[in-house]
N, CA, C and O atoms as a CHARMM CRD file, in Angstrom:
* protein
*
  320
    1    1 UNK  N     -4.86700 -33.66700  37.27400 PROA 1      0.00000
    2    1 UNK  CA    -3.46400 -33.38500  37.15100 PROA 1      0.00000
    3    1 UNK  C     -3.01400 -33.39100  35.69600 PROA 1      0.00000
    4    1 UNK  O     -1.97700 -32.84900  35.31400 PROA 1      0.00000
    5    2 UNK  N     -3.96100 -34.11500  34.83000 PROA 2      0.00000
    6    2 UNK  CA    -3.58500 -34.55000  33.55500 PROA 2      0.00000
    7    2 UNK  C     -3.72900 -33.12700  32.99400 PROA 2      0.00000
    8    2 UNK  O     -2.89700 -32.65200  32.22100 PROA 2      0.00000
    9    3 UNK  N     -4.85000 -32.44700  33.42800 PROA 3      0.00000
   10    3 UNK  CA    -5.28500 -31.30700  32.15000 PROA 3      0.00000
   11    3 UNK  C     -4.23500 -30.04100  32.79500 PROA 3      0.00000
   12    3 UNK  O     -3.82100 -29.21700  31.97900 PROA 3      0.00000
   13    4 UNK  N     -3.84000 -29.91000  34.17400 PROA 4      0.00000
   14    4 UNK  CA    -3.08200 -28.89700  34.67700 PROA 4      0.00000
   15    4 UNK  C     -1.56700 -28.97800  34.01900 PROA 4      0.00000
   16    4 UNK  O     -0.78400 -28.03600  33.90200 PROA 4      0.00000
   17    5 UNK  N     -1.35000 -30.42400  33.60000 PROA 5      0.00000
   18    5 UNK  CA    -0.11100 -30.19700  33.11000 PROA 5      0.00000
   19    5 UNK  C      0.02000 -29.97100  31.54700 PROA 5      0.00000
   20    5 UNK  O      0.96700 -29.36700  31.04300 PROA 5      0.00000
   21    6 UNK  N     -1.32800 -30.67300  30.63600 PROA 6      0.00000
   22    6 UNK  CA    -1.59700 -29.92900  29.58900 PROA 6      0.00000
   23    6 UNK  C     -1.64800 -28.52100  29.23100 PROA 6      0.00000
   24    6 UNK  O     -1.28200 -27.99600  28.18000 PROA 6      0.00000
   25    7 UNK  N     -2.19300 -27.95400  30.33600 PROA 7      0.00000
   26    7 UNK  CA    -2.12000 -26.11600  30.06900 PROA 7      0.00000
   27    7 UNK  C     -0.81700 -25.49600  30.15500 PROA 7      0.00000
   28    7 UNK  O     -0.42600 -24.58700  29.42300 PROA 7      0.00000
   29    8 UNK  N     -0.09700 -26.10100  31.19400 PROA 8      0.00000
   30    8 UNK  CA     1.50800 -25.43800  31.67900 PROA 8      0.00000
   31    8 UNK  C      1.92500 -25.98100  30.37300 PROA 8      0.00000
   32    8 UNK  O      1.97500 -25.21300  29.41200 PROA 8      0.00000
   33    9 UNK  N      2.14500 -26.87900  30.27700 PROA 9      0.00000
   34    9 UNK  CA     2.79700 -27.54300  28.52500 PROA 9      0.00000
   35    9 UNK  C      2.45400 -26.37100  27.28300 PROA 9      0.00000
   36    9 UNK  O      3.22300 -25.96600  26.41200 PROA 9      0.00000
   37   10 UNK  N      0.92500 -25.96100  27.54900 PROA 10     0.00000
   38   10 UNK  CA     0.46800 -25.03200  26.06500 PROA 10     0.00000
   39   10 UNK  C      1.04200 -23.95500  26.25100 PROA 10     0.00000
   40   10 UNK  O      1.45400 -23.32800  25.27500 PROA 10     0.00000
   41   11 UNK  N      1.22700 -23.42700  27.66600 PROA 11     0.00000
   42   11 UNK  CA     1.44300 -22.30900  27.90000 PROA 11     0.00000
   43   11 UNK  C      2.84900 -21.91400  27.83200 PROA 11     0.00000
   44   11 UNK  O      3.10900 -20.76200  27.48400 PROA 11     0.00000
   45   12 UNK  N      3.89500 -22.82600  28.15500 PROA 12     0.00000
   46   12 UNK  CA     5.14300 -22.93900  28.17500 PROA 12     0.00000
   47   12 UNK  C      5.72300 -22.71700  26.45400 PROA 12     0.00000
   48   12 UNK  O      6.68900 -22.08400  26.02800 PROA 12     0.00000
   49   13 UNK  N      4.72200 -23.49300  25.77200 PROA 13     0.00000
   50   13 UNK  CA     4.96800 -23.93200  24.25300 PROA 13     0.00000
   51   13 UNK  C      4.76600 -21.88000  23.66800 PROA 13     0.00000
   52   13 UNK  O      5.51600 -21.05700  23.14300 PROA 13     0.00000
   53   14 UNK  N      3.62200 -21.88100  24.06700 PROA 14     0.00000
   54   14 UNK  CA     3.29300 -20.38200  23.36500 PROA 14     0.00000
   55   14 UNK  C      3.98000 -19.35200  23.87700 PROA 14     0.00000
   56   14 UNK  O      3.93100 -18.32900  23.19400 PROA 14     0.00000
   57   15 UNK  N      4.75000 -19.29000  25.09300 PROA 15     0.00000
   58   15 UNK  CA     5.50100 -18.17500  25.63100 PROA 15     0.00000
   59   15 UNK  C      6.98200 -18.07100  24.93200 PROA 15     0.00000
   60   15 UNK  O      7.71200 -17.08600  24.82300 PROA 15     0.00000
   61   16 UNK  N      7.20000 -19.59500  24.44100 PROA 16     0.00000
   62   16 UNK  CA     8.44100 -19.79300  23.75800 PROA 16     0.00000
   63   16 UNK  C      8.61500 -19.71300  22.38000 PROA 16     0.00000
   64   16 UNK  O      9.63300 -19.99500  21.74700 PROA 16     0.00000
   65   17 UNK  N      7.27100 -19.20400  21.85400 PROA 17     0.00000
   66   17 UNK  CA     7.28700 -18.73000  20.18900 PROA 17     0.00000
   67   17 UNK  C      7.16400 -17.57600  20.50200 PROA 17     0.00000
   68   17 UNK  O      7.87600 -16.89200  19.76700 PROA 17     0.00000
   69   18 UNK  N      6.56500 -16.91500  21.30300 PROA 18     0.00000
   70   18 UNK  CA     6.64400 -15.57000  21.38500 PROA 18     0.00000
   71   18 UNK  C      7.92200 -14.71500  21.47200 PROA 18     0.00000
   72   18 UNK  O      8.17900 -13.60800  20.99900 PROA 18     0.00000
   73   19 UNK  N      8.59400 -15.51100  22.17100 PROA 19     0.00000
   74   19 UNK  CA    10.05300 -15.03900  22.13200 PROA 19     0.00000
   75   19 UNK  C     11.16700 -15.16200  21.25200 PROA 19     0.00000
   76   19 UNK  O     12.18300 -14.47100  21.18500 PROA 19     0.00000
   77   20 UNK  N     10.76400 -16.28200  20.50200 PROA 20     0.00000
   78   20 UNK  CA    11.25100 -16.57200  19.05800 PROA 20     0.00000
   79   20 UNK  C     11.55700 -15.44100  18.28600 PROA 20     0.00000
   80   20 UNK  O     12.55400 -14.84200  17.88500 PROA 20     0.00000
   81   21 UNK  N      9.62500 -15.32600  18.19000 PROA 21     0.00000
   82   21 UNK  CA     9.64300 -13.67500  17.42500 PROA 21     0.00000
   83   21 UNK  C     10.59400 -12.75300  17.95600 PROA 21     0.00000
   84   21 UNK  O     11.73900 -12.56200  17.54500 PROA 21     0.00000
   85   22 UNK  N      9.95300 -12.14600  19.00200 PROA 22     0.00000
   86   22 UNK  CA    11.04200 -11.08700  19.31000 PROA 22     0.00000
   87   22 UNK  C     11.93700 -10.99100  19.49700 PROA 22     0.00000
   88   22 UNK  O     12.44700 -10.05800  20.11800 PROA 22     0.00000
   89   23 UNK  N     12.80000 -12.48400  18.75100 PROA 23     0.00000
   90   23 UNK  CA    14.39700 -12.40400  18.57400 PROA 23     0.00000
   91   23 UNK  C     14.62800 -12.45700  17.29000 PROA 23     0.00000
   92   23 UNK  O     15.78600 -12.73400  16.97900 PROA 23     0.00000
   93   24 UNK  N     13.66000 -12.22100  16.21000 PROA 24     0.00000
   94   24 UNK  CA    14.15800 -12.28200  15.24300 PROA 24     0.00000
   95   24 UNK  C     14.67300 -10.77300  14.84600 PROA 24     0.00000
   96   24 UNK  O     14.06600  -9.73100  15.09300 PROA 24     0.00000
   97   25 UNK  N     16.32300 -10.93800  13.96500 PROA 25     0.00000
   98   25 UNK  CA    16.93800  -9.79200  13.71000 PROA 25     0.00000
   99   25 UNK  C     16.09300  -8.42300  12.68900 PROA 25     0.00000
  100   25 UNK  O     15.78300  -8.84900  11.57700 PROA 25     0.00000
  101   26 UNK  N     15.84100  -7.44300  12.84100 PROA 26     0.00000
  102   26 UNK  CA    14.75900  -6.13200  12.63200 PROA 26     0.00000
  103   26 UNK  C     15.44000  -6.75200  10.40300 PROA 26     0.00000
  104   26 UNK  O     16.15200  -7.56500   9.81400 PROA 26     0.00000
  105   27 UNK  N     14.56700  -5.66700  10.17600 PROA 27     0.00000
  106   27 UNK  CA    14.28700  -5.89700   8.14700 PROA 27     0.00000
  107   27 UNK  C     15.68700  -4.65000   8.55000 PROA 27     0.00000
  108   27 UNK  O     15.77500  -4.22200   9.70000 PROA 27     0.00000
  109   28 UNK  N     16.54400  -4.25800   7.60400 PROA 28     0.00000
  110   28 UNK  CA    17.09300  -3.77200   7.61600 PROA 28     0.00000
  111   28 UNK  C     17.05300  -2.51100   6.40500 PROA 28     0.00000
  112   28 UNK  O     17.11200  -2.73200   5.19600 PROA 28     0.00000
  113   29 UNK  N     16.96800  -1.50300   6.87600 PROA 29     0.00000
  114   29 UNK  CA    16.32200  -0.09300   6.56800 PROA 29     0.00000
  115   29 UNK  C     16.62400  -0.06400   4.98500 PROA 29     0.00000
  116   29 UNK  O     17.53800  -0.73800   4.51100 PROA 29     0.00000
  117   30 UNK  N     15.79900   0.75800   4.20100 PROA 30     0.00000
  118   30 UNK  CA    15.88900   0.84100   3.07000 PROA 30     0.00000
  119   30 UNK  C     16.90600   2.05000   2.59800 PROA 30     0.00000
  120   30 UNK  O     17.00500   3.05800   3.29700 PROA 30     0.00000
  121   31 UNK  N     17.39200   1.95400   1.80900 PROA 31     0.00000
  122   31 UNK  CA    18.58700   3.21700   1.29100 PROA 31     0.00000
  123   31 UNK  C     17.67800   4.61400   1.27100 PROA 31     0.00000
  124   31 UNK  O     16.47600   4.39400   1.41600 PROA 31     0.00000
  125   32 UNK  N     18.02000   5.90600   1.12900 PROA 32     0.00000
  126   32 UNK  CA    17.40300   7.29200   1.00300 PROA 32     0.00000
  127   32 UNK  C     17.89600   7.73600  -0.60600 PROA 32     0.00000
  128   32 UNK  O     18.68700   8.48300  -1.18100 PROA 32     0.00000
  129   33 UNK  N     16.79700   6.67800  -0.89600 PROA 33     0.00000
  130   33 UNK  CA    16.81200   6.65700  -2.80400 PROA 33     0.00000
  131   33 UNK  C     16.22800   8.39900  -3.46800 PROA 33     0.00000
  132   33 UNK  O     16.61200   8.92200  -4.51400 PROA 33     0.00000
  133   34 UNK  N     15.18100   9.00000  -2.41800 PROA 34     0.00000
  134   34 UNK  CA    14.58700  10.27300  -2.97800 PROA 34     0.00000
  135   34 UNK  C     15.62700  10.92100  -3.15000 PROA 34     0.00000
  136   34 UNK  O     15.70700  11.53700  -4.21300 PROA 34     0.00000
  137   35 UNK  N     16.78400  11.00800  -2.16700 PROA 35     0.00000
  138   35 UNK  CA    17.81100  12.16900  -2.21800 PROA 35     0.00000
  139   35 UNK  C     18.41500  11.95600  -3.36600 PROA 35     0.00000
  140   35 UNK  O     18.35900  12.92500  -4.12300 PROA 35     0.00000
  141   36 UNK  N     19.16600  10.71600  -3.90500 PROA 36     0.00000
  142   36 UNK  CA    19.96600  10.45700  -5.12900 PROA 36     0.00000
  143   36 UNK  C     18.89600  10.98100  -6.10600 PROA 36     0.00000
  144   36 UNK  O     18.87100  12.18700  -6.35100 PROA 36     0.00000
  145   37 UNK  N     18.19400  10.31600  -6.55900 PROA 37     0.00000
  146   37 UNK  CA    17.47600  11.01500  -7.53200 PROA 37     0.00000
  147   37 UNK  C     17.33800  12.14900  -7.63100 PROA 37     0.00000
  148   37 UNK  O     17.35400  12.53500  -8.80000 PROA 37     0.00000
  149   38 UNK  N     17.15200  13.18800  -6.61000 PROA 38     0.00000
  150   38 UNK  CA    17.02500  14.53500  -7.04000 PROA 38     0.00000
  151   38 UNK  C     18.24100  15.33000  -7.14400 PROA 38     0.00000
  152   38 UNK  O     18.28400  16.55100  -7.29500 PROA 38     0.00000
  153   39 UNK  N     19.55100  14.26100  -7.01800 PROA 39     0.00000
  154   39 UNK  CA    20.66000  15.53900  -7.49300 PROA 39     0.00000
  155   39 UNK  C     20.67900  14.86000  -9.12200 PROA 39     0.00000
  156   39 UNK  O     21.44400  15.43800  -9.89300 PROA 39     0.00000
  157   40 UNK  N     20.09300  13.98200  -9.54100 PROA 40     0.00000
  158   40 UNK  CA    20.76900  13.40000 -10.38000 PROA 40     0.00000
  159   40 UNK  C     19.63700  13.67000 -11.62400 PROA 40     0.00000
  160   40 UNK  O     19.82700  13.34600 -12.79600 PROA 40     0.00000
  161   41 UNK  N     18.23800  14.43600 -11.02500 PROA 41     0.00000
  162   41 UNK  CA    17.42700  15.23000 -11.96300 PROA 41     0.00000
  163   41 UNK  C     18.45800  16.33600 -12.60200 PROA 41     0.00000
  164   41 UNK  O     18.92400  16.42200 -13.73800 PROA 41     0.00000
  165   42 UNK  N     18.62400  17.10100 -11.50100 PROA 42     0.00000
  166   42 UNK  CA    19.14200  18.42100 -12.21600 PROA 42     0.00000
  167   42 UNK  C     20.27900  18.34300 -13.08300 PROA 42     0.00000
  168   42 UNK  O     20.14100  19.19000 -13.96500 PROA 42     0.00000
  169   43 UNK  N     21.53500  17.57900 -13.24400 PROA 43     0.00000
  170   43 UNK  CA    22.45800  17.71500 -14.10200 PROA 43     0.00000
  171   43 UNK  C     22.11900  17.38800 -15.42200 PROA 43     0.00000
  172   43 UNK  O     22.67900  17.86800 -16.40700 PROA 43     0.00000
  173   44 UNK  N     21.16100  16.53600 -15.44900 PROA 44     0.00000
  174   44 UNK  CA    19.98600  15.32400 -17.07600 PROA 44     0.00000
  175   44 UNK  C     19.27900  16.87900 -17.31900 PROA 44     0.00000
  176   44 UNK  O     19.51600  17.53100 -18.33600 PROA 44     0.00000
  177   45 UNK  N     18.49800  17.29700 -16.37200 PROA 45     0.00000
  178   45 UNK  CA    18.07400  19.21900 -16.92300 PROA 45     0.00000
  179   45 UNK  C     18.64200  19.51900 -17.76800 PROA 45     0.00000
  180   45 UNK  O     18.33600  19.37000 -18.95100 PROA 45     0.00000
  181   46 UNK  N     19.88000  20.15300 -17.18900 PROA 46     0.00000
  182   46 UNK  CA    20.75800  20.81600 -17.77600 PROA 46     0.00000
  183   46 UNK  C     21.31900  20.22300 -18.82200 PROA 46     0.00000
  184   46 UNK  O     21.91000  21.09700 -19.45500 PROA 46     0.00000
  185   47 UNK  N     21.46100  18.98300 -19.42800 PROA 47     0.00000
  186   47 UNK  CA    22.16700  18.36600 -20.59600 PROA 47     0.00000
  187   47 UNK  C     20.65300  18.76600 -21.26500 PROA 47     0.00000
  188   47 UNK  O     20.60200  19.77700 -21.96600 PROA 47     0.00000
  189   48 UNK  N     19.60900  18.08600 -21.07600 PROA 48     0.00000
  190   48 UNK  CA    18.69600  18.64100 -22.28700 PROA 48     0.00000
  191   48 UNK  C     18.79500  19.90400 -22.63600 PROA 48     0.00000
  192   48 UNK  O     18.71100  20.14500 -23.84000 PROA 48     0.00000
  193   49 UNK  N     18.96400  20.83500 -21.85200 PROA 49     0.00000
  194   49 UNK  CA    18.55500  22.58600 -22.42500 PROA 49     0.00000
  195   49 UNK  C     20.09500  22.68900 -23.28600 PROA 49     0.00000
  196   49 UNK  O     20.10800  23.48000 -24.22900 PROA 49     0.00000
  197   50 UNK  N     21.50000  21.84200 -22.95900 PROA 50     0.00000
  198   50 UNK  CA    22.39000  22.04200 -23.81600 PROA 50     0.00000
  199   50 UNK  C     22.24500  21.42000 -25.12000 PROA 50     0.00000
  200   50 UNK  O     22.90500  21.80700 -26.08500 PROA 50     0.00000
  201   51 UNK  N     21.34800  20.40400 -25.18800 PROA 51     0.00000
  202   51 UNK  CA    21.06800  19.52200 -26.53500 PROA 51     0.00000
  203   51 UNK  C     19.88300  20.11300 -27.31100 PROA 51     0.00000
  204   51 UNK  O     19.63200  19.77000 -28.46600 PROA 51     0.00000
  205   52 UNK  N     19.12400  21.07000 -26.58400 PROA 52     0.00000
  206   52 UNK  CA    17.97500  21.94300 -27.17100 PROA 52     0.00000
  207   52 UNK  C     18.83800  22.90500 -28.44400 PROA 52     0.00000
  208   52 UNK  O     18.84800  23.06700 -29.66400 PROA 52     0.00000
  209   53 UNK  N     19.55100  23.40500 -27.12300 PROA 53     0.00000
  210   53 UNK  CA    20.68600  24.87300 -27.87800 PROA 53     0.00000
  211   53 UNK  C     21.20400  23.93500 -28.84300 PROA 53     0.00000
  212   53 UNK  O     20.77300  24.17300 -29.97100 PROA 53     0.00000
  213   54 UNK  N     22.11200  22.78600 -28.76700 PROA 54     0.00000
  214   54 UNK  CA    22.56800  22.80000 -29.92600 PROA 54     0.00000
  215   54 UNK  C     21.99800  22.61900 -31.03600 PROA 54     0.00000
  216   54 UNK  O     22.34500  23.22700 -32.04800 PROA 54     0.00000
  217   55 UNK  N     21.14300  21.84900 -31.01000 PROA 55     0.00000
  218   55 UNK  CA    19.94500  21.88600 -32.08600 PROA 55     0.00000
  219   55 UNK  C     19.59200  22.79300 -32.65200 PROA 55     0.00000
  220   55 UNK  O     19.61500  22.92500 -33.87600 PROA 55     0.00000
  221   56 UNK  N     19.18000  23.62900 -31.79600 PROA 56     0.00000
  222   56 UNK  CA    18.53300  25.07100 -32.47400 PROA 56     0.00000
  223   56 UNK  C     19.55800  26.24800 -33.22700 PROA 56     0.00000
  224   56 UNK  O     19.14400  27.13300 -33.97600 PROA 56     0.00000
  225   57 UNK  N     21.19900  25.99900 -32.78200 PROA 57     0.00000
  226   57 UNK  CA    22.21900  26.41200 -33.29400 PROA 57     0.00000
  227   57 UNK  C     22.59800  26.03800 -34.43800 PROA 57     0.00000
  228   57 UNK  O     23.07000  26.90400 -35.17400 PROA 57     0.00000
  229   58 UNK  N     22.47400  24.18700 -35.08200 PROA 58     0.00000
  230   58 UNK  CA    22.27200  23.80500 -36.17700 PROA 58     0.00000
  231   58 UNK  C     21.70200  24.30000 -37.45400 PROA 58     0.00000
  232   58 UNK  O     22.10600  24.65800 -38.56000 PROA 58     0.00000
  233   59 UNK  N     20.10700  24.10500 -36.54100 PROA 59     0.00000
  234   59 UNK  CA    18.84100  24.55700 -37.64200 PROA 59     0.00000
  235   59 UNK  C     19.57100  25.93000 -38.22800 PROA 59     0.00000
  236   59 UNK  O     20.13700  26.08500 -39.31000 PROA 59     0.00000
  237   60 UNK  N     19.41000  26.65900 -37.38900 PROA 60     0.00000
  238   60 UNK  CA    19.78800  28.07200 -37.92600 PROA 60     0.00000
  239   60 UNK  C     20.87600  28.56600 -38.98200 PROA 60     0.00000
  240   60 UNK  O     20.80300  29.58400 -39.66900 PROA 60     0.00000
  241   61 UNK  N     22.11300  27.42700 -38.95700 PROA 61     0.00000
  242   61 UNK  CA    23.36500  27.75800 -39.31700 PROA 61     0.00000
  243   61 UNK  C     22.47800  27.18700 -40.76400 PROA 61     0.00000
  244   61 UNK  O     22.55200  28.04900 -41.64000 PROA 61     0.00000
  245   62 UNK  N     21.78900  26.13800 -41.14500 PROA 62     0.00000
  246   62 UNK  CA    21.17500  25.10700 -41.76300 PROA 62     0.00000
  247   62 UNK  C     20.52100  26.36500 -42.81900 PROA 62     0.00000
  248   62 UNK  O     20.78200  26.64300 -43.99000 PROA 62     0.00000
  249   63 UNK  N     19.79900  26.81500 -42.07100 PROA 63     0.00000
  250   63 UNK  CA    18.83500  27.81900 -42.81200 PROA 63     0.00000
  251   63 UNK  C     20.08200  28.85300 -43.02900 PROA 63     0.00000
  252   63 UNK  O     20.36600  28.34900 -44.11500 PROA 63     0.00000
  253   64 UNK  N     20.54400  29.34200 -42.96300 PROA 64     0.00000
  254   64 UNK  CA    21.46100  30.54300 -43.26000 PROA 64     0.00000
  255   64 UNK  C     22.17300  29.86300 -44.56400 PROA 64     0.00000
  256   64 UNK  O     22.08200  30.46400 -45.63400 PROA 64     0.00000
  257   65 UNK  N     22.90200  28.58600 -44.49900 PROA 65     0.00000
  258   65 UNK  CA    22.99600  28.47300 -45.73500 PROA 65     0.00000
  259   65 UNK  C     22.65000  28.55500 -47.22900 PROA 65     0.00000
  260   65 UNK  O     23.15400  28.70900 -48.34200 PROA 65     0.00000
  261   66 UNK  N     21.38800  28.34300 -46.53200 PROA 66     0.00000
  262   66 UNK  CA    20.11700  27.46100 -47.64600 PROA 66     0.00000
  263   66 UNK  C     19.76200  29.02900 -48.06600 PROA 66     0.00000
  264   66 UNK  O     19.31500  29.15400 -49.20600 PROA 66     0.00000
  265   67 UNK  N     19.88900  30.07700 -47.38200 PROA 67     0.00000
  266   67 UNK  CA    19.59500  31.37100 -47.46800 PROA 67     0.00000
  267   67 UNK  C     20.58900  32.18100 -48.67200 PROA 67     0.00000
  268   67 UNK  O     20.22900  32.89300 -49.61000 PROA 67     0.00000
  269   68 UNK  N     21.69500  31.84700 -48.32500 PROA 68     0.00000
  270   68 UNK  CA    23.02200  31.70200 -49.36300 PROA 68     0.00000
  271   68 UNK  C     22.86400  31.51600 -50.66400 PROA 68     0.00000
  272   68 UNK  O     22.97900  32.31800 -51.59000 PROA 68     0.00000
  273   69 UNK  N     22.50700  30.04700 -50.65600 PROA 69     0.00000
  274   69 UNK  CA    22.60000  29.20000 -51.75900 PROA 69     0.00000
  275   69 UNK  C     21.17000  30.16600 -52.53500 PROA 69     0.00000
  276   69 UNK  O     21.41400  30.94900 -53.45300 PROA 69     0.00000
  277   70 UNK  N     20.18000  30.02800 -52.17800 PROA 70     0.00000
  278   70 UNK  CA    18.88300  31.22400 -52.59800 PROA 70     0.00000
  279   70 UNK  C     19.22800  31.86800 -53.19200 PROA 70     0.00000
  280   70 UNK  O     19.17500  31.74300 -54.41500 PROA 70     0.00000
  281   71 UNK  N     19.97700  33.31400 -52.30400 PROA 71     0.00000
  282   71 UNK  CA    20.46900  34.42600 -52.83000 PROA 71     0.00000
  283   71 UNK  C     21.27800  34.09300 -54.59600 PROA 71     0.00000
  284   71 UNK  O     20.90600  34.29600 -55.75200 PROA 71     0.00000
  285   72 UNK  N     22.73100  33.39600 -53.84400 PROA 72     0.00000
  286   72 UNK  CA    23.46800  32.71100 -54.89400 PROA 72     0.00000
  287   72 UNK  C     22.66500  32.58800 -56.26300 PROA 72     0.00000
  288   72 UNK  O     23.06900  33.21500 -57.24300 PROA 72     0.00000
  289   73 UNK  N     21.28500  31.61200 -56.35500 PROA 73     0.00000
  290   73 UNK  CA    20.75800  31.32900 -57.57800 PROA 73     0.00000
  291   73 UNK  C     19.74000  32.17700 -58.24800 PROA 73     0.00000
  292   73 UNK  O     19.25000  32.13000 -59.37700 PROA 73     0.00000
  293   74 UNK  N     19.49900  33.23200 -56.89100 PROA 74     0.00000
  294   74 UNK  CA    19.01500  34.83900 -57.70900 PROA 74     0.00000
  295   74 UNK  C     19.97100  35.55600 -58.93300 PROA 74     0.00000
  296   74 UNK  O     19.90900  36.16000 -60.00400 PROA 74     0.00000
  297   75 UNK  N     20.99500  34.94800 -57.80700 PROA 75     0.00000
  298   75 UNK  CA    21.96600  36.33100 -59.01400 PROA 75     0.00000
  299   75 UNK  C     22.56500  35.77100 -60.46800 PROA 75     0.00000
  300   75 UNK  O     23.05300  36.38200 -61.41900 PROA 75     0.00000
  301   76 UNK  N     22.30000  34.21400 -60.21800 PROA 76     0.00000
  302   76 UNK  CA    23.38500  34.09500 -61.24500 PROA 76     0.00000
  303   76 UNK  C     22.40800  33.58100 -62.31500 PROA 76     0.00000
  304   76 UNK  O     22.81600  33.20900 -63.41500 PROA 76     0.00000
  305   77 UNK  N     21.14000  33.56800 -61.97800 PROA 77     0.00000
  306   77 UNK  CA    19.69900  33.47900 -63.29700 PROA 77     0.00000
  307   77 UNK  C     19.93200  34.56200 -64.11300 PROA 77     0.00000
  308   77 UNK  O     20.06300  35.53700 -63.37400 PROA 77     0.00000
  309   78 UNK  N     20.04300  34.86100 -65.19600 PROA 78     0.00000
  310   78 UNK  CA    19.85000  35.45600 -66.31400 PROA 78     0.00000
  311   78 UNK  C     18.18900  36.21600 -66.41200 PROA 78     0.00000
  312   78 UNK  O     17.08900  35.74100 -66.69300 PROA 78     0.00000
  313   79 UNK  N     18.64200  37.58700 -66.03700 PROA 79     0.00000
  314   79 UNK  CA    17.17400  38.28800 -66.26000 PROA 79     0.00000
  315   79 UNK  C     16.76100  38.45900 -68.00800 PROA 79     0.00000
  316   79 UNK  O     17.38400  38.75400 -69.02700 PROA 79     0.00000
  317   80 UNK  N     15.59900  38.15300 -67.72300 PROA 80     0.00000
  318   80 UNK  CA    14.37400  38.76800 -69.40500 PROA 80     0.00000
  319   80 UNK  C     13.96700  39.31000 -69.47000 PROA 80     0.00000
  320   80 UNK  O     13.34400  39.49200 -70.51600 PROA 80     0.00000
């Protein structure tokens, strides 16, 4: 009688963790992080190709001066 009520005891004990578990409340879902990120690629795109242009709008204005100033110290050298 001793060991029959030992087993109902183990068995009682392990049916009642089991159910423990399957009351514990679920992990709660992770955010849909891929979607944010990919609207938030394309506008950072588009600022680099505007920070390319301006750059390259610089250089140029840069050199056109310097092109100026050139000319400028052609003409005003004294030919020999």
């Amino acid at each position: 009688m001793k060991k029959l009520t030992t087993v109902f005891i183990a068995i009682l004990f392990a049916l009642s963790m089991t159910g423990l578990c399957f009351a514990q409340a679920p992990a709660p879902a992770p955010a849909p992080a891929p979607e944010k990120k990919m609207e938030e690629k394309k506008p950072a795109k588009e600022e680099k190709k505007k920070v390319k242009k301006a750059k390259k709008e610089k250089k140029a204005k840069k050199e056109k001066k310097e092109e100026k100033k050139m000319e400028e110290k052609k003409m005003d050298e004294p030919k020999k």
